[in-house]
Structures are given as C-alpha cells and as structure tokens.
C-alpha positions as CSV (number, residue, x, y, z in Angstrom):
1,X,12.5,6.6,8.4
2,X,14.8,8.7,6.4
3,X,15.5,7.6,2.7
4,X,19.1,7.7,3.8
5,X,18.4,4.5,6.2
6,X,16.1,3.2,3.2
7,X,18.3,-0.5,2.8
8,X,19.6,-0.5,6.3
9,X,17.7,-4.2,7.3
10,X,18.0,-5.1,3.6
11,X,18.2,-8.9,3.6
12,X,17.8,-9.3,7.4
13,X,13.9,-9.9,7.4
14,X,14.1,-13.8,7.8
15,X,16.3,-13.8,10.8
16,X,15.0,-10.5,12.3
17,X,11.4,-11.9,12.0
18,X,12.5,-15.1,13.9
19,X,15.0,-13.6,16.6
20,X,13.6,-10.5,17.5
21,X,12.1,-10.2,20.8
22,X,8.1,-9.6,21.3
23,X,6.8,-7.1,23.8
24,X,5.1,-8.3,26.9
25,X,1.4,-8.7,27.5
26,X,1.7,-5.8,29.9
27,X,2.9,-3.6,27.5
28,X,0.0,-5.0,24.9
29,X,-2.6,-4.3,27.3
30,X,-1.3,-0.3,28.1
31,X,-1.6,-0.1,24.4
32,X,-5.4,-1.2,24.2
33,X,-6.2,1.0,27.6
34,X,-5.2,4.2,25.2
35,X,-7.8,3.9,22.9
36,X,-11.7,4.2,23.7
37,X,-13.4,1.6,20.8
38,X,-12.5,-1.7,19.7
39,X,-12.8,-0.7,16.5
40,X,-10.5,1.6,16.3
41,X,-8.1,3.0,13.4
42,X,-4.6,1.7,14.6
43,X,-1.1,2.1,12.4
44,X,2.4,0.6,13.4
45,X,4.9,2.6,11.3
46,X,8.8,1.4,11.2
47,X,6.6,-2.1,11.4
48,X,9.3,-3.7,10.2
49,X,8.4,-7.7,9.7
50,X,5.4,-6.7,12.1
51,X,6.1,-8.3,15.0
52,X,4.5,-5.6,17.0
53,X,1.9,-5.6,14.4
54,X,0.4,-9.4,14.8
55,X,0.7,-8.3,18.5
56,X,-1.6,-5.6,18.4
57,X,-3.9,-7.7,16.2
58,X,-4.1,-9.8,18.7
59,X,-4.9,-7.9,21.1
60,X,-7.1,-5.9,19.3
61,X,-9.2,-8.1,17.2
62,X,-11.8,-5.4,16.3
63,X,-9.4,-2.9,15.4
64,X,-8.3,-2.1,11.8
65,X,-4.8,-2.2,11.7
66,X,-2.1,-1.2,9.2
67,X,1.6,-1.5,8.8
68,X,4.3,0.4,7.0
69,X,8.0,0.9,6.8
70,X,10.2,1.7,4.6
71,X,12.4,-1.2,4.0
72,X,10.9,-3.5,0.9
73,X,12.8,-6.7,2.2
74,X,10.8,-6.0,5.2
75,X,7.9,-5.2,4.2
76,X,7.3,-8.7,2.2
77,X,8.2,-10.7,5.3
78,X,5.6,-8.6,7.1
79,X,3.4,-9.8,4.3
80,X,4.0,-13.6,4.0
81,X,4.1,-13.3,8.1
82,X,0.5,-11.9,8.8
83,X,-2.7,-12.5,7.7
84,X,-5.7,-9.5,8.1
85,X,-3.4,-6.7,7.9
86,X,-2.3,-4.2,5.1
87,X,1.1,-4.0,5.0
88,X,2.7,-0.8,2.4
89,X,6.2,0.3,1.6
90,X,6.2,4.4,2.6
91,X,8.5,6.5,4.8
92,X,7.4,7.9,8.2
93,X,7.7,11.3,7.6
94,X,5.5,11.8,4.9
95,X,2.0,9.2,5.3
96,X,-0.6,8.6,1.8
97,X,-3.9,9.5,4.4
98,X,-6.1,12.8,4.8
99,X,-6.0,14.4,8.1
100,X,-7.8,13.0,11.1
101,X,-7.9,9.3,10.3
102,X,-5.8,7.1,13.7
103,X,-6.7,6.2,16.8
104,X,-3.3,5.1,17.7
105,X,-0.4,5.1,16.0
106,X,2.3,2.9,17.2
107,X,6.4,2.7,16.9
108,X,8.2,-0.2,17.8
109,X,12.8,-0.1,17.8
110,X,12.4,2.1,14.8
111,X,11.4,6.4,15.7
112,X,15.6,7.2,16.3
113,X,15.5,6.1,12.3
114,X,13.2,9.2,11.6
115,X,13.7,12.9,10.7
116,X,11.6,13.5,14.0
117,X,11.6,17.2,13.3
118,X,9.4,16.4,10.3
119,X,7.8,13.0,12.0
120,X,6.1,14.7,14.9
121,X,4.4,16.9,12.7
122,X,2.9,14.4,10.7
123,X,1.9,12.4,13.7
124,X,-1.0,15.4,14.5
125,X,-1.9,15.8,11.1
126,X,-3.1,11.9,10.5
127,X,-4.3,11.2,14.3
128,X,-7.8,12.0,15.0
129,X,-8.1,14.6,18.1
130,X,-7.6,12.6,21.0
131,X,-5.6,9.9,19.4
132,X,-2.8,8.9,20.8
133,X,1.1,8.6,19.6
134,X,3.0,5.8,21.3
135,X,6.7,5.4,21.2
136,X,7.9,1.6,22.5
137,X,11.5,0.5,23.4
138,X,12.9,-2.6,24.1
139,X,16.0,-2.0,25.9
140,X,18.5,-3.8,27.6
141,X,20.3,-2.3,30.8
142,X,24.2,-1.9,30.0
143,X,24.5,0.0,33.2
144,X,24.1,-2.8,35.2
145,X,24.8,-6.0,33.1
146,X,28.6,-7.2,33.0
147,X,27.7,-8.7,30.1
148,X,25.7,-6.2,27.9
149,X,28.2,-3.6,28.7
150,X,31.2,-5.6,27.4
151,X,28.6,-6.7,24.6
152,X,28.2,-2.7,23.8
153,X,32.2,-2.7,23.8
154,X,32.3,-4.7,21.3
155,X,29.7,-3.4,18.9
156,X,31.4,-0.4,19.6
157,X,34.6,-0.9,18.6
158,X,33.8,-2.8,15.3
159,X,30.4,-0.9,14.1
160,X,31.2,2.1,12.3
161,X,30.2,5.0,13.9
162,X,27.8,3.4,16.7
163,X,27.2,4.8,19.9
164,X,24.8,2.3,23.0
165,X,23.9,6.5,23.7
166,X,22.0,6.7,20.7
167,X,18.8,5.6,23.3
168,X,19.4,8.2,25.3
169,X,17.4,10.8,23.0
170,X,14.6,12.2,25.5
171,X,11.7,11.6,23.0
172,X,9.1,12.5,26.3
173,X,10.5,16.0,25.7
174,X,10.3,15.8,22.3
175,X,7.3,15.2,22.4
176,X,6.0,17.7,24.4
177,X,7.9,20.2,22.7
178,X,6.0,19.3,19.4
179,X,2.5,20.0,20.8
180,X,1.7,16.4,22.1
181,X,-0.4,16.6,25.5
182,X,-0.5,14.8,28.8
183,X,3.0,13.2,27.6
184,X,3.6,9.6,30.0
185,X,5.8,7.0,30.2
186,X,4.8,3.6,31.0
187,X,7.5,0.3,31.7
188,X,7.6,-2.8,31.9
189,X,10.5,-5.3,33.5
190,X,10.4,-8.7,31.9
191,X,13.0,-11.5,31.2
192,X,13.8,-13.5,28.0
193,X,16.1,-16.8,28.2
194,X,17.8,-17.7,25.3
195,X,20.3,-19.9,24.4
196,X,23.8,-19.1,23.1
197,X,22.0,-19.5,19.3
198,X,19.2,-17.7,19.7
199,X,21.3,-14.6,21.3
200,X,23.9,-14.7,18.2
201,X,21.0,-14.5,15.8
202,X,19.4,-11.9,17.7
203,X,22.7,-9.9,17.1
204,X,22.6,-10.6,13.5
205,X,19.2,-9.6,13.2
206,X,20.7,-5.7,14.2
207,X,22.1,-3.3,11.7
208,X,24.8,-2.8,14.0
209,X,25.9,-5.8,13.9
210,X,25.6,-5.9,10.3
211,X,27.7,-3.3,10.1
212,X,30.8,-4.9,12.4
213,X,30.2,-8.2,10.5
214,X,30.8,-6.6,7.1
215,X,33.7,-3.9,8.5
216,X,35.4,-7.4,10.2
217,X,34.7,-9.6,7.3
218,X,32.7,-11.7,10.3
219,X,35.9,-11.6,12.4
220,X,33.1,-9.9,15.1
221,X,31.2,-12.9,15.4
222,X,34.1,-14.9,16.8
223,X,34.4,-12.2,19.5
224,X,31.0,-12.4,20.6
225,X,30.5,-16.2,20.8
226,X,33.8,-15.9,22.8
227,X,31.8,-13.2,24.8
228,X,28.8,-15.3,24.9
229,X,30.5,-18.1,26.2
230,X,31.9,-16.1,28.9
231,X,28.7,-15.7,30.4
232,X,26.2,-18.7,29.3
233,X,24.7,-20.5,32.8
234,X,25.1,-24.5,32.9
235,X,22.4,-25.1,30.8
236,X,24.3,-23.1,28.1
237,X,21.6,-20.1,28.6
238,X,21.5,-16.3,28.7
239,X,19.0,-14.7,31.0
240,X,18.0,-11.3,29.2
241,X,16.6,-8.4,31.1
242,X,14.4,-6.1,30.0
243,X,12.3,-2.8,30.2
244,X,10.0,-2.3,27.5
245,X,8.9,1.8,27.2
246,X,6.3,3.0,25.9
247,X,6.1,6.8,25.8
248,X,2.9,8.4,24.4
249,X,0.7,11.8,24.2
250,X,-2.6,12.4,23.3
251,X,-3.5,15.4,20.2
C-alpha cells in the first residue's frame, strides 16, 4: 500500500474486524494445495485486522505465518485479535526480509491499494523459487443483483471519486506480464446471510463508505437502510452472493 492510502481504514479496525466477511473453506484449502511442506514460510500483506491471517493459521498449523499492512489502527486490532502470529506495520512495496525467504505470500481486498508496478517486483525478490503469489477477492456480482447494483449507485454518487470498475484491473495479466509463471485463477461461489445490521456495518467497515458518510455528514446512511429495507426477505435478511478469486503464479 502506497503511503498516500497510509490512514485510509484509520479508526475502522473494530467494526471491519467484526463485519467483514471470511473466505470459504474452499478457498482455504486451494491456498494450502500451493505450497509443498507444512512448514512452510507464509506472509499475508494488506492483512489488515488479519482475518485472512487467523484463517490461514488455521489451516496451516505448521506453517510460520506473518502479517503486515500498513495501516497502525489496523495493525493493533490484528494484534489484540490473534495469537501465534507476528503482526508489523510496513508498506507492500518495500518488505524488511533478504531475498528468497516465502513460500506463499498472500493478499486478501487490499493489492488495488499498491503501486503494483513496484509490488510485483518485490514479490520475486522475497519468494523462494517456486513460491507462490496469490491474489484473493471477495466480490459481489452488481451485474446481476438488483440490489448491489443500485447499492453501487449509491456509493457512487456520494463517495468521492469511486468507481464499482476499480475491480476490473486484470491482475492475471499483470501478473504474467511481471515475470510470474503458470498464472491461474481459481473461484469460489458461496452465500453469506445477514441481517439488515450486520449488512449496514459491513458498509461502514469500507472506506468508501467512509468517504460518503463524511461527504454527506451520514445523510448516506439514511439512503441505504432505505435501500436495505427495499430488499430485506421476511425474516428481515439479506442473502449475499459471492465469488471469492484467488489469482496466483509461481517464481
């Protein structure tokens, strides 16, 4: 992450910790099947709380497994969060470690933040040759859903400068183009339910929304329990589709 985005989630940790989604065990166990040992050298950068991180302690017990992002407010939730992992403060571009030291390295809703030019790079300088960089989305289809399309509208028109196209960055062909082999793509469709609560703090938890709440003095957040409310099933729920990516390429 750039220093530019350095205090973007400043003083979201608690919520985006608690309202974020996880990824699905499907996803978890691609990510084991790309390294060869169990104890392997693992780092989740743009970790932010490390949600993804706990997750891939999990499922990797025998791994040694770091954390870092740039955000301090983050990083200290990350911290009080998790238990067995080291958790630092340091940008993405630009990693403290000799050449040759990952087995994975993992990025969870955070590599459109990085100078990617200088990121990739960096990547195949600290992975060990035949280690594995692995990019993981999770997105929610606007093309199809009445409701996240009007929900894009409206972060749209009140969050400065936002765009729902900034996902459609081809980071496969990126990749590639950096000098990253046998480059793949891997999904997974899952659901999430939530209620109407639980999908307006998921909102807050984004910077986006951070950004509409503070250019509306919170005026957004009457729009989108309105929105919300629009589209909540009898039992005052949201069903949530989802496709978590994961792109990755071997050194």
């Amino acid at each position: 992450m750039s220093h530019s985005n350095t205090h973007t989630f400043s003083g979201l940790q608690d919520i985006y910790d608690a309202a974020r989604p996880t990824y699905p065990a499907e996803s978890l166990t691609k990510l084991k099947a790309l390294i060869n040992s169990g104890s392997a050298e693992i780092i989740d950068i743009g970790c932010g709380t490390g949600i993804l991180t706990r997750q891939l302690q999990a499922a990797m017990p025998e791994a040694n497994i770091q954390g870092c992002d740039i955000n301090a407010d983050m990083i200290s939730k990350a911290k009080q969060s998790s238990s067995g992992i080291k958790f630092f403060e340091n940008i993405a571009e630009d990693l403290p470690f000799d050449d040759d030291q990952f087995n994975l390295i993992t990025v969870g809703q955070a590599v459109h933040w990085f100078d990617r030019p200088k990121f990739y790079p960096e990547m195949m300088r600290v992975l060990k040759k035949g280690g594995v960089l692995a990019l993981i989305e999770n997105n929610r289809s606007w093309q199809t859903d009445a409701f996240f399309a009007k929900y894009e509208d409206l972060l749209e028109a009140h969050s400065p400068n936002y765009s729902r196209h900034y996902r459609d960055t081809d980071y496969m062909a990126e990749m590639a183009d950096a000098g990253f082999k046998d480059v793949t793509a891997h999904e997974s469709i899952w659901q999430r339910v939530m209620s109407a609560a639980e999908f307006t703090d998921m909102s807050c938890s984004s910077s986006k929304m951070a950004a509409a709440r503070k250019a509306t003095d919170d005026a957004v957040l009457g729009e989108l329990r309105k929105l919300i409310a629009e589209y909540v099933d009898a039992d005052g729920k949201l069903a949530i589709d989802y496709v978590t990516k994961i792109i990755y390429g071997v050194v």
